[in-house]
N, C-alpha and C positions, 0 to 999 in steps of 0.2 A: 288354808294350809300354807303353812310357810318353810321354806328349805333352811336353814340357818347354819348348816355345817356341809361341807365336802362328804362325810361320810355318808348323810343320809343320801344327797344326790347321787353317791354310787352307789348305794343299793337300789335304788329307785331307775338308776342307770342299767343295772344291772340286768332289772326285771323285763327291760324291755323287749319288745318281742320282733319290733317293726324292722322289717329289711330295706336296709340303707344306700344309698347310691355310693356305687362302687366308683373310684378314680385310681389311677396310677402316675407317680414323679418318678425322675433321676437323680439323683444328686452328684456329686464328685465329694470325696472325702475332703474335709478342709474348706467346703464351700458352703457356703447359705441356702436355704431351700422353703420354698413357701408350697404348704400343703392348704390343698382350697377347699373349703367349707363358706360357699355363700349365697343366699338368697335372690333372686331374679332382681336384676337393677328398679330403682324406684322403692323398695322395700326401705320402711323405717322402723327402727326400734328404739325403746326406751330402756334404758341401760337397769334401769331399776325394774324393770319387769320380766326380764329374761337372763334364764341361768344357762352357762355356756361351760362346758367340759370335756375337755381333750384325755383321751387313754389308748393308751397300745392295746389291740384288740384281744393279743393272745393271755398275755400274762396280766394285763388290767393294771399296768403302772400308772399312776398319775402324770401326765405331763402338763399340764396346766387347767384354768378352769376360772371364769370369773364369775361369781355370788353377790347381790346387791348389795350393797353398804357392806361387805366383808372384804377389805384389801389383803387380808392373808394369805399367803401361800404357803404355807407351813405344811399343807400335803402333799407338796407336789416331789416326785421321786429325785433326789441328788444329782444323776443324772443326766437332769431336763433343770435342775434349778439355774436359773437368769439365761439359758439357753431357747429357752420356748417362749414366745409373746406373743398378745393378738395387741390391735389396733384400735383403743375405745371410739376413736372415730369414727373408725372402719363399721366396728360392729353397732355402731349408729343408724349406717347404711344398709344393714342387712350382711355387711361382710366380718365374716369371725376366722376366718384365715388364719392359721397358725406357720408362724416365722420362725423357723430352727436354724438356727447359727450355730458354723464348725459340725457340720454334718461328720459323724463317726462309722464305724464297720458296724458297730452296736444299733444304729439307728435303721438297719434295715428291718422294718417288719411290719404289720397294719396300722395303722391311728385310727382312733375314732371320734368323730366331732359330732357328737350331742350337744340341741339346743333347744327349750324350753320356753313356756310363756307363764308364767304366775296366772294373771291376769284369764287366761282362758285353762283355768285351773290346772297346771304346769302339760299341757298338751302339747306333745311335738312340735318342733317348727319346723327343725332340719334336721337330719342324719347323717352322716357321709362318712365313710371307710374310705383312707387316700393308703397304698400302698408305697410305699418309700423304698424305691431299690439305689444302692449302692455301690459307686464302681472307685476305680483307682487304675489310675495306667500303669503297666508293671514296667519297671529298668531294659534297656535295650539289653536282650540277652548273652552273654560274655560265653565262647566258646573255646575251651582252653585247648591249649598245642597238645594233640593227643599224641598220649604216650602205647608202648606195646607190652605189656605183663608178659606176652610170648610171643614166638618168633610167628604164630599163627594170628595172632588177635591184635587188635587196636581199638583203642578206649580213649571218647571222648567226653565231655563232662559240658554242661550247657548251666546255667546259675542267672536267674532273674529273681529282681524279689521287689517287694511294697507294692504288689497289685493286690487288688477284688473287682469280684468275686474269683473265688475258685480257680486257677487257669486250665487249659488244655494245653500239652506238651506233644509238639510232633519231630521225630526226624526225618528231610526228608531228601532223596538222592539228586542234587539239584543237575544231574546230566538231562535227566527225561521229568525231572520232575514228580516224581512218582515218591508215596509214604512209604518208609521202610515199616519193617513187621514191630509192630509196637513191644513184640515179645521181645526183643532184640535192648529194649530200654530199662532202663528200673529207675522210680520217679518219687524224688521224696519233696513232698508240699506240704508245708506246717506254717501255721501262725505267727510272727512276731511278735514284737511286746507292744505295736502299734496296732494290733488287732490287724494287719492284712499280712498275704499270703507272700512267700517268698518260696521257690522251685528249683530243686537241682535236679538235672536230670542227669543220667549217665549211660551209655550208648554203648555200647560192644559188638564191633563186627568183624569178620573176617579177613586177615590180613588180607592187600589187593597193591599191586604196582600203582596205581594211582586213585583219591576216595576226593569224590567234590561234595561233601553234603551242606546240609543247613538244619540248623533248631529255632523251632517257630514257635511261640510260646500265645495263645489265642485267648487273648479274654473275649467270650460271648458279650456280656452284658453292650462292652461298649464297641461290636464288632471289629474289634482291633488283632491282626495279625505279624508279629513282631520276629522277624527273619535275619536272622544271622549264620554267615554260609565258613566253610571250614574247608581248604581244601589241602590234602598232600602229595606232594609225587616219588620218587623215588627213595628220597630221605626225609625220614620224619619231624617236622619240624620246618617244614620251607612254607608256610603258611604265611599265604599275603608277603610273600617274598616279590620284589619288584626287582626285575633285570632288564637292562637297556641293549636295545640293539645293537651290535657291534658294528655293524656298518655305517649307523648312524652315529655311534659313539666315536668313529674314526673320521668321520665328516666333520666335528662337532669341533675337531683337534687341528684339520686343518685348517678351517674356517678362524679360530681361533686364533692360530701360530698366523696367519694371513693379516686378520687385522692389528696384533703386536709387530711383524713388519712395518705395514703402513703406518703406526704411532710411531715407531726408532724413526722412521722417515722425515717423518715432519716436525720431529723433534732436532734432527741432522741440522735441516732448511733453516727454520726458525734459528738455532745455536748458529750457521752461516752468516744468514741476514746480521743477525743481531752485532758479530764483529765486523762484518761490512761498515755497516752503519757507525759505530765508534770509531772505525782508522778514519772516516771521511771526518769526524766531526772533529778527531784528535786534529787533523790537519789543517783545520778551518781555524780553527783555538792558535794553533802556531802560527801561521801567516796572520792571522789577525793581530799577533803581539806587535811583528812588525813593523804592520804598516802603521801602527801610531809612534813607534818609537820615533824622536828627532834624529836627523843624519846629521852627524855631526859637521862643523862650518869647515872648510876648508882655507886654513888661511896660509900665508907664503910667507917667507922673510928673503928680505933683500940683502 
């Protein structure tokens, strides 16, 4: 029996029954990721004897798949086309490892690497189910200058986006530290057009003389918790306002006017010296004319 097309190995792929070794990767969106399918070191194979086929477990897309003497890939899903490759080397060695480049949101889901022997009338060699999860770090969270809709209320607004998976959105009161009542939030998390997620969140609490909080936006997958703190006091809108000690800022003035003093000073000295020094040299130039001039002869008449 001989396999000659993609299609018949997927049904025959299909039919199989045998339970596979289970593995799980990471990937980062944007990254390269190698999902492993390979046989105990020292194994050799002959490339012309064994049929090798990659497929997403749930929905059975083609992702790649190599057929002896058949270089075609003309099955493999759009997708995965020049993105997926094994290594003919590799799978010389017993390794069929599949290499996915520019890892997507899309690419989270099962693979399956089935591999075959002709030769031992196409009987298993290996199975494996690699799970491929998918993360993205989301934007440092931006918390805008909360405005009051009423003399009672104040509403703040939190905005991260181009994370995955999924995030969790918390506010929380950064005095004690403590999560305010989630009911208190309303949380809008939708897709972009790059396939990850982007989050606004928006906060409504009860007017207060002074509110320190923070919004923490927590992607699980890559245990990452992402905290940006909002605080206001009397007047709305003094966030991350920076005011300098007056005592110090009066320090800061003498110190100042002190050493502009001491520059007038040594600039007084120096402008002193400096005509010093010209009257003496003006004087040295004069009598030096002097003393070379001839005196004139003194002569008599009789």
């Amino acid at each position: 029996m001989r396999l000659g097309s993609p299609g018949l190995l997927l049904l025959l792929f299909s039919s199989l029954r045998a339970d596979p070794q289970e593995k799980e990767v990471r990937a980062m969106v944007g990254s390269d990721v190698e999902l492993s399918c390979a046989c105990p070191e020292g194994s050799h194979f002959d490339l012309n004897d064994v049929y090798v086929y990659w497929q997403t477990s749930e929905s059975k897309t083609v992702v790649t798949y190599h057929i002896p003497q058949n270089s075609s890939l003309d099955n493999v899903d759009s997708h995965y086309r020049n993105r997926a490759l094994m290594s003919p080397a590799g799978m010389r060695q017993g390794d069929f490892s599949l290499r996915l480049f520019n890892v997507t949101p899309q690419d989270e889901q099962k693979f399956h690497c089935l591999v075959l022997s002709q030769s031992l009338g196409f009987q298993e060699v290996l199975s494996v189910v690699v799970t491929l999860h998918v993360a993205a770090n989301f934007s440092v969270p931006v918390v805008s200058t909360p405005h009051s809709p009423s003399q009672d209320e104040l509403t703040f607004t939190c905005t991260s986006i181009n994370g995955y998976p999924r995030p969790n959105v918390y506010w929380i009161n950064k005095t004690d530290n403590s999560l305010l009542d989630q009911a208190l939030q309303n949380d809008t998390v939708f897709l972009n057009t790059r396939g990850l997620y982007d989050v606004v969140s928006v906060l409504r609490i009860a007017r207060t003389p002074s509110v320190n909080i923070g919004c923490c936006i927590e992607n699980v997958l890559l245990r990452q918790n992402l905290t940006v703190g909002s605080q206001t006091g009397n007047n709305i809108g003094e966030r991350d306002k920076i005011t300098e000690n007056p005592v110090r800022t009066r320090e800061k003035t003498e110190v100042t006017w002190s050493v502009l003093g001491v520059l007038c000073l040594l600039v007084a000295v120096a402008v002193a010296i400096g005509w010093v020094c010209r009257d003496r040299w003006l004087r040295r130039s004069y009598a030096g004319v002097w003393a070379v001039r001839p005196e004139p002869e003194l002569t008599g008449h009789v």
